[in-house]
NUTI-572911 format. One record per residue (C-alpha): z, y, x; residue number from 1. Coordinates in Angstrom, 2 decimals. Layout:
N
<site <Z Y X> NUM>
...
END
This chain:
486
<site <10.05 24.68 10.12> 1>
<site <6.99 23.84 7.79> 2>
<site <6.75 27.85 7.25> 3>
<site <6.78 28.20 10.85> 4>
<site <4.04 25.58 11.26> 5>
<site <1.89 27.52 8.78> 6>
<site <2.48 30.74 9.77> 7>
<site <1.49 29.29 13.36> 8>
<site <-1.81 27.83 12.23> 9>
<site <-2.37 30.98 9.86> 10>
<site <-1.97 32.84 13.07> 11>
<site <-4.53 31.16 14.93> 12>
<site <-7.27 30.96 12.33> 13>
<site <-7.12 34.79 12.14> 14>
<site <-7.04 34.75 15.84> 15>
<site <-9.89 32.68 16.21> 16>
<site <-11.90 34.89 13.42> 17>
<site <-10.89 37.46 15.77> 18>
<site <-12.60 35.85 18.56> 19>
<site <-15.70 35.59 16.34> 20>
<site <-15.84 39.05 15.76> 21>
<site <-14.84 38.81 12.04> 22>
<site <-11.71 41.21 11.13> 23>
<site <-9.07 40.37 7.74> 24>
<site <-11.17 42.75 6.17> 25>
<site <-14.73 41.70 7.18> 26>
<site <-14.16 38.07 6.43> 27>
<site <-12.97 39.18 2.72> 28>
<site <-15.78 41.25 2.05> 29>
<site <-17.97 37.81 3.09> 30>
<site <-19.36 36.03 -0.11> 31>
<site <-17.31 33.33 -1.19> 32>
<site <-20.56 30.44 -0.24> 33>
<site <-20.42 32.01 3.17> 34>
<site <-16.77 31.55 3.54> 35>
<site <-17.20 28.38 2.80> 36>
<site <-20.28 27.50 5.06> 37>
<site <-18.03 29.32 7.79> 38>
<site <-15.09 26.54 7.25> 39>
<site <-17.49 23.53 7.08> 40>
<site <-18.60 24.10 10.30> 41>
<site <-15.31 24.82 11.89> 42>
<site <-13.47 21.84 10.18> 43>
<site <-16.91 19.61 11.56> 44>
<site <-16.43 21.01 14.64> 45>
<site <-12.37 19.83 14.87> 46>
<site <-13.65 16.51 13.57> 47>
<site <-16.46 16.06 16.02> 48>
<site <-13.32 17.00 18.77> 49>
<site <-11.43 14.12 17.22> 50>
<site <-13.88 11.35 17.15> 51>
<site <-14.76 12.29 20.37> 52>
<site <-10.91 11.82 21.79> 53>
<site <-10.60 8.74 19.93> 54>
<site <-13.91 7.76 21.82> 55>
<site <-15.68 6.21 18.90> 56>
<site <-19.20 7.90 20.02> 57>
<site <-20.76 4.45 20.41> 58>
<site <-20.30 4.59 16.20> 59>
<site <-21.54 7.88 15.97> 60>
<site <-23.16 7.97 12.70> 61>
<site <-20.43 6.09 10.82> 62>
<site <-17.88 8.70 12.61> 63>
<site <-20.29 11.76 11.77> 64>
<site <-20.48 10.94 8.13> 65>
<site <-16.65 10.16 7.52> 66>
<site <-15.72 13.43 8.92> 67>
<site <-18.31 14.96 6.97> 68>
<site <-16.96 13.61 3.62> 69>
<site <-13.55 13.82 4.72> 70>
<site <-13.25 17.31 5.65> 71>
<site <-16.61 19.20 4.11> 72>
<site <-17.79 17.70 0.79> 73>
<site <-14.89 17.28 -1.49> 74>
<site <-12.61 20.83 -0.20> 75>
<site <-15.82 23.06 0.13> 76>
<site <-18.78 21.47 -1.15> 77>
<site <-19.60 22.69 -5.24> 78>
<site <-21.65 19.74 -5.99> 79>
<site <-21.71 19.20 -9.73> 80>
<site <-23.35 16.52 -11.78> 81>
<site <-23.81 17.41 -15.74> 82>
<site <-21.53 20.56 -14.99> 83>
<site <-18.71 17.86 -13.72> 84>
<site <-17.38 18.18 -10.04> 85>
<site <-18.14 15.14 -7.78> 86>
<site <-16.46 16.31 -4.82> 87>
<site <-12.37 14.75 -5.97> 88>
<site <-14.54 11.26 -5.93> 89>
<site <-16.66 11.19 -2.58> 90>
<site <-13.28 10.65 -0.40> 91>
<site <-12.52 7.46 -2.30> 92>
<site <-15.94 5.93 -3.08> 93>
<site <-16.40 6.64 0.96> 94>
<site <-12.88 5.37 1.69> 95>
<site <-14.43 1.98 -0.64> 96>
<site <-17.63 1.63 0.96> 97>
<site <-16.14 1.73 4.60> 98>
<site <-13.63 -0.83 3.72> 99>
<site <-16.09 -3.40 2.03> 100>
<site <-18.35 -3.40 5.04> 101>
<site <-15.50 -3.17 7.48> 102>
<site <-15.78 -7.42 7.88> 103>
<site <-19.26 -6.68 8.94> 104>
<site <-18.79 -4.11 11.49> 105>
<site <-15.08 -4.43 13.03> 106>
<site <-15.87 -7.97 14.28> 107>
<site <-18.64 -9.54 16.53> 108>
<site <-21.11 -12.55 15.25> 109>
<site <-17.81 -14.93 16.53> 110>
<site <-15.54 -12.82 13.91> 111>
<site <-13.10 -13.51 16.26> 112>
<site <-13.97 -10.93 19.02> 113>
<site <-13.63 -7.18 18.36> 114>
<site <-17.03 -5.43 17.59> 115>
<site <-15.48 -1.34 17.64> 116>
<site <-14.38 0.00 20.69> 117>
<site <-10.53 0.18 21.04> 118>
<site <-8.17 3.18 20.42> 119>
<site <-6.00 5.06 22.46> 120>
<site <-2.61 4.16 22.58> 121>
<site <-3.04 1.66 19.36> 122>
<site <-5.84 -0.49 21.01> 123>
<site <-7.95 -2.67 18.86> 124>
<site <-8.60 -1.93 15.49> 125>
<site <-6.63 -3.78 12.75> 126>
<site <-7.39 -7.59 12.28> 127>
<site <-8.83 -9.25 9.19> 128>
<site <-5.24 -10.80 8.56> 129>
<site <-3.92 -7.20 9.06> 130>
<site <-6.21 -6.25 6.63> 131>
<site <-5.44 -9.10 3.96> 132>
<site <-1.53 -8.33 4.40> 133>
<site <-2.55 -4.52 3.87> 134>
<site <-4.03 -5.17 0.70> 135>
<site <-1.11 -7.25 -0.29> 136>
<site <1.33 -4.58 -0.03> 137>
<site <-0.77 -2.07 -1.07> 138>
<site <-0.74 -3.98 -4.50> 139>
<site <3.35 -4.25 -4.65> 140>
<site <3.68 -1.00 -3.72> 141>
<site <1.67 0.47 -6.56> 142>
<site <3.66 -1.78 -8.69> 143>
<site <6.77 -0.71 -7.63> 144>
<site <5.25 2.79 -8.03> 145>
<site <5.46 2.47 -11.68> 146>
<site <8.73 2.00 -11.76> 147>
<site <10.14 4.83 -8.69> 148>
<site <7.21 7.55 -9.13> 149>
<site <6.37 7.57 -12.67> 150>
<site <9.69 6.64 -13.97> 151>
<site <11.91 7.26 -11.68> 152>
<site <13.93 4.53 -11.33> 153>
<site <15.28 3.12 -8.10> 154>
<site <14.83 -0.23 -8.11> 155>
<site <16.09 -1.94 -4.72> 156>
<site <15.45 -5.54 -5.70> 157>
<site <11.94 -5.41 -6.15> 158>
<site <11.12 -8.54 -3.53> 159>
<site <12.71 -10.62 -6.52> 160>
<site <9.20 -10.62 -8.25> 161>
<site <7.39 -11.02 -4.89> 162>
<site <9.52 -14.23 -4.68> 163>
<site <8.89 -15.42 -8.16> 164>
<site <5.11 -15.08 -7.92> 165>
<site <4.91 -16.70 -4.36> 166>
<site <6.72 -19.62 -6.11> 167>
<site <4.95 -20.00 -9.16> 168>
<site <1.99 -20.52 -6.76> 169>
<site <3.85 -22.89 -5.47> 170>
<site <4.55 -24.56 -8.63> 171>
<site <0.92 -24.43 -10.11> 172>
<site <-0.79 -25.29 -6.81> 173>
<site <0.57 -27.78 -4.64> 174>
<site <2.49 -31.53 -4.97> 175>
<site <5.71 -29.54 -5.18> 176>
<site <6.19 -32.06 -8.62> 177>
<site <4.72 -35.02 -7.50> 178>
<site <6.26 -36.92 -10.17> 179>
<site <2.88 -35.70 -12.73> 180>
<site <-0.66 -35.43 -11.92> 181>
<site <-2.28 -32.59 -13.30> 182>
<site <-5.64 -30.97 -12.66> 183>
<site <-7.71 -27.73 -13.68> 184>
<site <-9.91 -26.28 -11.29> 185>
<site <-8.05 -26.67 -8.24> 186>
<site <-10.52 -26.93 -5.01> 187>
<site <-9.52 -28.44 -1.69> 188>
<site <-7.49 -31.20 -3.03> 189>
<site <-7.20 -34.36 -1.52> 190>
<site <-8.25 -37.28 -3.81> 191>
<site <-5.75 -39.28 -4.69> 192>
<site <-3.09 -36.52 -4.37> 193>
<site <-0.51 -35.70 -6.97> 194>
<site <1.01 -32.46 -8.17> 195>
<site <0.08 -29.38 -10.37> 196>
<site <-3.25 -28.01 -9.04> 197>
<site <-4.10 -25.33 -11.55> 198>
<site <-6.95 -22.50 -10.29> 199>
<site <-5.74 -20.62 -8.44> 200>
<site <-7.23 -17.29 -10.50> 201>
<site <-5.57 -18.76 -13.47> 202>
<site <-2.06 -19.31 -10.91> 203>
<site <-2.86 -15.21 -10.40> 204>
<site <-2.88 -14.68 -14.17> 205>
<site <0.15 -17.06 -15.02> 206>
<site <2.44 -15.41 -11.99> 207>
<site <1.71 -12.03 -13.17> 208>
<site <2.77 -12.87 -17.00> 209>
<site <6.25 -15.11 -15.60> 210>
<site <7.28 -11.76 -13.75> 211>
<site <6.35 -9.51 -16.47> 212>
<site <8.58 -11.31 -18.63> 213>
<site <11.68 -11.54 -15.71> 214>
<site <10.81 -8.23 -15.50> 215>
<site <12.07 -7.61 -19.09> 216>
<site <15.01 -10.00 -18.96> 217>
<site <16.09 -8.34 -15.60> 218>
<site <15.59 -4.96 -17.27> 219>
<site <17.37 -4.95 -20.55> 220>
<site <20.58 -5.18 -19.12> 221>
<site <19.97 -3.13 -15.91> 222>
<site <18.00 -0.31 -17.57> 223>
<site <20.90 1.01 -19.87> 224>
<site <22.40 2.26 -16.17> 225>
<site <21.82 5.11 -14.03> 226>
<site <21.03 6.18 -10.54> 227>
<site <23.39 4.92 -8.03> 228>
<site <24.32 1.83 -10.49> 229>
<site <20.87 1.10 -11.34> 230>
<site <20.17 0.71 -7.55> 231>
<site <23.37 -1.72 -6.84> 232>
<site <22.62 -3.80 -9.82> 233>
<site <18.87 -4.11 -9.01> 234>
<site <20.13 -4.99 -5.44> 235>
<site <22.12 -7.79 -6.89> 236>
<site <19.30 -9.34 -8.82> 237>
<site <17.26 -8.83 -5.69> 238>
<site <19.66 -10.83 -3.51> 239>
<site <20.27 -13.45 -5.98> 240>
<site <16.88 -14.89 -6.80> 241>
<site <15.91 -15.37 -2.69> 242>
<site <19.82 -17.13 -2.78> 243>
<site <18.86 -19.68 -5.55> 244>
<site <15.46 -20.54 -4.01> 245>
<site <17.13 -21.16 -0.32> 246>
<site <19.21 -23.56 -2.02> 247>
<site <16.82 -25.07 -5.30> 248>
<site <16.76 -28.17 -3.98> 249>
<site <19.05 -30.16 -5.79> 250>
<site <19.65 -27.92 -9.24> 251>
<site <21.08 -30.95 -11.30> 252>
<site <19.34 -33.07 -9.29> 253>
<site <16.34 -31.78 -9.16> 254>
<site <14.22 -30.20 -6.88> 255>
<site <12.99 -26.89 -7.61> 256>
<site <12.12 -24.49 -4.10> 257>
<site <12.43 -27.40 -1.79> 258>
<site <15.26 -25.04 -0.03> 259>
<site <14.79 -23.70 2.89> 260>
<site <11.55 -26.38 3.70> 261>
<site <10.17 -23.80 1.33> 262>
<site <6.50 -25.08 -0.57> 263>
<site <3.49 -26.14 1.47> 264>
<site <1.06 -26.51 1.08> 265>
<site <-0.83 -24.57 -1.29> 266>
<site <-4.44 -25.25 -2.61> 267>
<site <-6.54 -21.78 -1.40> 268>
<site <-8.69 -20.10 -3.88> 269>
<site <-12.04 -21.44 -4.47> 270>
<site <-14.72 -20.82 -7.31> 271>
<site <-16.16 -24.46 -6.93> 272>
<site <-18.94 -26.09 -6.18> 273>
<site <-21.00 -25.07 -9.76> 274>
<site <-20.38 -21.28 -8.64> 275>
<site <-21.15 -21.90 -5.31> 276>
<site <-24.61 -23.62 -6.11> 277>
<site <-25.28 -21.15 -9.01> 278>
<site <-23.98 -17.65 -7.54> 279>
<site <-23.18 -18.24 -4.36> 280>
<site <-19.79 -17.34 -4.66> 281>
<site <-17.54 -19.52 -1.71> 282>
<site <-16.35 -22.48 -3.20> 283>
<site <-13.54 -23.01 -1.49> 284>
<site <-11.78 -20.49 1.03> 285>
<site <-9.53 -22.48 3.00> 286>
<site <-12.97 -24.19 4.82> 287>
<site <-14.97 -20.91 5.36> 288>
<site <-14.27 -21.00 9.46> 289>
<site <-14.66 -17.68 11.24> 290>
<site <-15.40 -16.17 7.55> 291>
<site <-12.03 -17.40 6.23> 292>
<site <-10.26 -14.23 6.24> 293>
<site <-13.18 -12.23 5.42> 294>
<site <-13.47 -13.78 1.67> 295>
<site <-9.36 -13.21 1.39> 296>
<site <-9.79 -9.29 2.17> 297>
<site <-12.42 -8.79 -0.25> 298>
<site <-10.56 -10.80 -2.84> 299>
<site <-7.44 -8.85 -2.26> 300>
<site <-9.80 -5.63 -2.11> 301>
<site <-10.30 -6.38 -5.69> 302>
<site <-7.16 -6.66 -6.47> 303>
<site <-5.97 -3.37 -5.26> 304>
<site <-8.91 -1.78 -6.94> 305>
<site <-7.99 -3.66 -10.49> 306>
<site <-4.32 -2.40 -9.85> 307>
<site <-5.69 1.40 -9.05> 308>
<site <-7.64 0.83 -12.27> 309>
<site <-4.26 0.41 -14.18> 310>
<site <-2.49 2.42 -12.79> 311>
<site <-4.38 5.49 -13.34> 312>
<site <-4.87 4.43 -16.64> 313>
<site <-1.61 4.33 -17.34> 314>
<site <-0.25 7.15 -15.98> 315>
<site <-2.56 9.05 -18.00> 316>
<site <-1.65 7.37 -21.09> 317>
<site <0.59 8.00 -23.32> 318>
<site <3.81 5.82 -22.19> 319>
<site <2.69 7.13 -18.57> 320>
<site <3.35 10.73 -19.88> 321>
<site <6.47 9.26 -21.26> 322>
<site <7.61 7.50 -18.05> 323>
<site <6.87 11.20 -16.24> 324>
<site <8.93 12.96 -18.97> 325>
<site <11.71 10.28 -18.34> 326>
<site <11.78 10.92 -14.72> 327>
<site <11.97 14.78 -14.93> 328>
<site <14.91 15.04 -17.28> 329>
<site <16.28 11.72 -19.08> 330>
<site <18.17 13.55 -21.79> 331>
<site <15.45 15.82 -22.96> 332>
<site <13.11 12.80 -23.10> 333>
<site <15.58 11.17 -25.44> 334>
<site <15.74 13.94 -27.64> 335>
<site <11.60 14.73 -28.07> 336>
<site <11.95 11.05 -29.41> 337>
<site <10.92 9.02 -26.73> 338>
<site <12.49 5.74 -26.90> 339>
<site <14.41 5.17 -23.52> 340>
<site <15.09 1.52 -23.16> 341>
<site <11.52 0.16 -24.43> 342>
<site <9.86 2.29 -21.98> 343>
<site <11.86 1.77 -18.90> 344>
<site <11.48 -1.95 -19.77> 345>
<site <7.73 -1.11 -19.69> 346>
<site <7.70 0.37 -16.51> 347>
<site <9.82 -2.65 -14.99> 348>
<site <7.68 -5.32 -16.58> 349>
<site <4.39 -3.52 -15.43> 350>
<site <5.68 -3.48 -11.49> 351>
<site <7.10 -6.70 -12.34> 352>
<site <3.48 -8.10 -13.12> 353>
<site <2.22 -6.66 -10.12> 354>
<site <4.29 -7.79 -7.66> 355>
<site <4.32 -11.11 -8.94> 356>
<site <0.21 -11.22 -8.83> 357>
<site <1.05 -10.14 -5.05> 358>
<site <3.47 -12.29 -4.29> 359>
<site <1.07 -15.44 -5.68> 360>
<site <-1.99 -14.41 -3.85> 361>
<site <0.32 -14.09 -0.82> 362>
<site <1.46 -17.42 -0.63> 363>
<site <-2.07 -18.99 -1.59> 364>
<site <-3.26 -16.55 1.85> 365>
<site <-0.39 -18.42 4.01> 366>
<site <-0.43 -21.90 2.49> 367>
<site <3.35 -22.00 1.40> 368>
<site <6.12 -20.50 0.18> 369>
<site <9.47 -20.16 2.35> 370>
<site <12.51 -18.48 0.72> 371>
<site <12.70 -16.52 4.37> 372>
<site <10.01 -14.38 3.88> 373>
<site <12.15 -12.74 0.86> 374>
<site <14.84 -10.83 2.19> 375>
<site <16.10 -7.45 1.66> 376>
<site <14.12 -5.51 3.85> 377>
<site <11.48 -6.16 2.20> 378>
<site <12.10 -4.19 -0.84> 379>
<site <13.47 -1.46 1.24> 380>
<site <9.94 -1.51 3.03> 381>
<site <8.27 -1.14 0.09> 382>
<site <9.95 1.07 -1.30> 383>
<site <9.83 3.54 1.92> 384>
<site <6.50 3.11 1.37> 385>
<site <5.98 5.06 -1.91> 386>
<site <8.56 7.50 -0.04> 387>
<site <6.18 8.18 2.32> 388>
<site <2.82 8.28 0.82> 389>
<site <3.89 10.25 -2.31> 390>
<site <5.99 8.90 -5.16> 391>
<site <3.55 9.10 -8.66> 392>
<site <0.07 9.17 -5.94> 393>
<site <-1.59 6.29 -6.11> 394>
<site <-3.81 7.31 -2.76> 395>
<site <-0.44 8.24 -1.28> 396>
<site <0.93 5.23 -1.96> 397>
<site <-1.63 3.10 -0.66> 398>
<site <-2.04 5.58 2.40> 399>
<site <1.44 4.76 2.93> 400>
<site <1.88 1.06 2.45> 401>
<site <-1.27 0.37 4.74> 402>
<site <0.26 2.53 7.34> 403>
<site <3.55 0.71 7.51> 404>
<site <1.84 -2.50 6.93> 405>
<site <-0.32 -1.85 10.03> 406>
<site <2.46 -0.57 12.25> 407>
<site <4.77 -3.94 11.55> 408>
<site <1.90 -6.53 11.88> 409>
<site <-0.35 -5.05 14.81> 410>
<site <0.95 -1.10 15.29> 411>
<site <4.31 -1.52 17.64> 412>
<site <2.74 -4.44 19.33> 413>
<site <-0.37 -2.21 20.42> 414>
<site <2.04 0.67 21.30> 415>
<site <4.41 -1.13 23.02> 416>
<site <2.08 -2.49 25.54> 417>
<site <0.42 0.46 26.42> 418>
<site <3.99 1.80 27.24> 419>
<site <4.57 -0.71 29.43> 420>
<site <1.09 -0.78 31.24> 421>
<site <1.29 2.49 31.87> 422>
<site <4.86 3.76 31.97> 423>
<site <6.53 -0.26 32.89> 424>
<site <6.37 -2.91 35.32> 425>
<site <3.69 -2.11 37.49> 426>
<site <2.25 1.03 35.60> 427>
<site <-0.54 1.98 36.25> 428>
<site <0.37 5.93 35.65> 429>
<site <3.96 6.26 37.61> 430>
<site <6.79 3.69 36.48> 431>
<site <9.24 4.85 34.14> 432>
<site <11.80 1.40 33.53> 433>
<site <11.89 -1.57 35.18> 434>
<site <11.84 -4.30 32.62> 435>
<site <9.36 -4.73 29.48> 436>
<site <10.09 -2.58 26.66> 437>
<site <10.00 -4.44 23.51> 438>
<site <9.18 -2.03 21.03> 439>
<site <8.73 -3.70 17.68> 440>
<site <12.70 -4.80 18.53> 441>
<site <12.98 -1.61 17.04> 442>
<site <10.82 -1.57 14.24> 443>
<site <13.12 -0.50 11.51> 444>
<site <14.65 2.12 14.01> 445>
<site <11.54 3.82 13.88> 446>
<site <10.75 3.73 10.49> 447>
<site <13.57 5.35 9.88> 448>
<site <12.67 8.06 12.17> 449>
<site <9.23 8.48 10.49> 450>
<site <11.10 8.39 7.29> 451>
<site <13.43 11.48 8.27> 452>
<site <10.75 13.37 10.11> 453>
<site <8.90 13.45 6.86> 454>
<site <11.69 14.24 4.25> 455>
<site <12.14 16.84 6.69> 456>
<site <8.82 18.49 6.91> 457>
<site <7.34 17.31 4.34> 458>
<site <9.68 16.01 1.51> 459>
<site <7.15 15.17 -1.17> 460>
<site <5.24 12.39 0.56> 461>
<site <2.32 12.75 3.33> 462>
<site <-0.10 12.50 -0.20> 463>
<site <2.14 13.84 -3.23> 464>
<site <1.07 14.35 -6.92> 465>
<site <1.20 18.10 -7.87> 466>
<site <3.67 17.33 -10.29> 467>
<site <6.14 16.06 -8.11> 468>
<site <5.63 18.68 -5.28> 469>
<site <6.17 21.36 -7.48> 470>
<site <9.62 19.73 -8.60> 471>
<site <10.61 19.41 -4.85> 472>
<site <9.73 23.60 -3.87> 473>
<site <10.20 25.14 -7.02> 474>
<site <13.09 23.10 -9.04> 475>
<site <12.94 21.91 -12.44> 476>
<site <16.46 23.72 -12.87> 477>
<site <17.19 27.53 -14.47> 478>
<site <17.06 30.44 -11.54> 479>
<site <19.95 31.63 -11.08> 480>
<site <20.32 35.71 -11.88> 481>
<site <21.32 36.96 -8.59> 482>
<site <18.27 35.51 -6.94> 483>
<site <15.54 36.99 -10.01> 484>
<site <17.28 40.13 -9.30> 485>
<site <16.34 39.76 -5.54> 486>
END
């Protein structure tokens, strides 16, 4: 199907060359800057067509320039700087700068009211807590990306260390031990109140380490397995922790997780009143009004960037190149040397740390820490979205985590009531059913859909690393001799 869907679109850029006057021949003979000039336009052009669908004219400029970067500069566009290409990094400083001044421009003076003009089908454009909860998983699914894309483990328990850091924030930052009284740096506490209230930066920082090191006690005896057993055992660990915080109450007497009450609340971040004074910098978020959730998405913005900052670090490091060589062929890594327990461990410890920064900015965002919000879906989600987006791509994974994200928190909602309003009760197109159609009932139904619609057509991920699509359409294994005779 996906050589039929090339060979289509083959067939109708030659046609509409054809149209143009130009011939197979003719357009060969072009010079190559020509060529290129010639495709600009036409891939402008198709852009232009698209904005204009999506009827985002009345943001012309900002429309004009992303399809400019996004389909010009960085495919056909030469631009060097000290004999270095600059196109591979216009797409993601672009893709930066829209999303640090999207608080500005997606919102009205209010923040509250929307200030772009809606979509079709999906309506508004995403909300700031959309946005927060799309950094969020952006982060854990990078993390787990260490451990799935670069070395290839399936891990299906990964919303253990999610749980652990959401409850270390709940340790470190609320009256969760009322029975002490200590203090460093927390904002927004009551006076008089007891409990840990630790920074919340340094609650990041601590939550990160705790799951790095579960990380490595979970992994030592887990990682000696393979493939199918792996997954089970991971499952087991990632059923188990969620069990013993629903039920931490009373361990020996003593309350852990509050059960299923779950932690609340939690102090928010804050740089206090010195830095606030001095720099500027909000002292405490949780009293910022209409600008509350703008200071959590560029938090979390910098979060995801610190975690890209790793991770491509890593991956071109040396234990990344080991992780890679571990993925592609176990027993050959074993025998060039590389030592396989110590660096699976890594990989687990460094999604570990991750997940569990996620997990403790995510329950600082919502105030508390309920042992419901960990179930196993969760790693399942995240882990279909690496699938999706490209297992060892760090823009695929983030394209697809913030897709997913979008679709469970705003997406199906959108869709689901222009179905009705056009196709339900009282439609205003013809009416199709009778009663509402409640489409995000069927949430995971559909992710599974998108999920086998692109293994089928596209099997490496919407955004793959070449690596891993040339494993998937060319094989790592030895060709056969009756097919190198053919």
């Amino acid at each position: 199907m996906r050589r039929r869907l090339r060979a289509a679109i083959s067939a109708g850029w030659w046609e509409a060359l054809a149209r143009l006057g130009l011939s197979h021949e003719r357009w060969t003979a072009l010079p190559t800057t020509t060529r290129r000039a010639v495709k600009a336009v036409i891939w402008t052009g198709i852009g232009l067509l698209l904005v204009a669908f999506l009827g985002v004219w009345q943001w012309s400029a900002l429309a004009i320039a992303a399809v400019v970067l996004v389909l010009v500069v960085p495919r056909y566009g030469g631009v060097t700087i000290r004999g270095r290409k600059v196109g591979p990094y216009i797409i993601p400083l672009a893709a930066l700068a829209i999303a640090i001044t999207y608080p500005l421009y997606a919102y009205n003076a209010d923040g509250v009211s929307p200030g772009l003009p809606q979509l079709p089908i999906f309506g508004t454009f995403p909300l700031m807590s959309t946005m927060v909860n799309m950094g969020i998983f952006s982060m854990m699914a990078l993390g787990l990306n260490f451990v799935v894309g670069y070395a290839g483990l399936l891990d299906l328990g990964y919303v253990a260390f999610f749980a652990i850091g959401s409850y270390m924030a709940g340790w470190l930052a609320s009256s969760q031990f009322s029975q002490v009284n200590i203090r460093f740096g927390g904002v927004g506490v009551i006076q008089g109140l007891t409990g840990i209230h630790i920074s919340v930066w340094l609650v990041l920082l601590a939550a990160g380490i705790v799951t790095a090191l579960a990380g490595v006690i979970i992994g030592l005896p887990t990682l000696r397995l393979r493939g199918d057993y792996l997954a089970i055992v991971t499952l087991g660990f990632g059923e188990i922790l969620p069990i013993v915080a629903r039920n931490g109450d009373s361990l020996g007497g003593f309350n852990l997780t509050n059960g299923t009450g779950g932690i609340t609340p939690i102090d928010p971040p804050g740089f206090g009143n010195w830095f606030h004074h001095h720099l500027g910098l909000p002292a405490n978020y949780g009293a910022l009004g209409t600008t509350f959730d703008r200071d959590y998405f560029w938090t979390v913005l910098v979060l995801v960037l610190l975690t890209i900052f790793c991770s491509a670090r890593l991956r071109d490091s040396r234990l990344g190149r080991a992780w890679i060589a571990i993925r592609e062929d176990e027993v050959a890594a074993a025998a060039m040397g590389i030592p396989l327990m110590r660096t699976k461990t890594w990989a687990y410890a460094t999604g570990a740390f991750f997940g569990g920064v996620a997990g403790a900015y995510y329950a600082s965002y919502n105030g508390s820490s309920n042992p419901d919000e960990f179930y196993f879906q969760i790693s399942v989600f995240i882990l279909v979205m690496v699938i999706l987006g490209g297992m060892g791509n760090i823009w695929g994974v983030i394209l697809g985590a913030c897709f997913l994200t979008y679709l469970n928190s705003e997406g199906l909602n959108n869709i689901g009531a222009w179905l009705n309003g056009h196709f339900g009760p009282g439609g205003s197109d013809f009416q199709v059913w009778h009663t509402p159609l409640d489409v995000p009932l069927y949430n995971f139904g559909i992710y599974g859909v998108i999920l086998v619609v692109v293994m089928l057509l596209r099997p490496e991920g919407l955004i793959p690393s070449r690596r891993r699509a040339a494993e998937l359409h060319e094989g790592v294994h030895d060709q056969p001799l009756y097919d190198a005779a053919v």
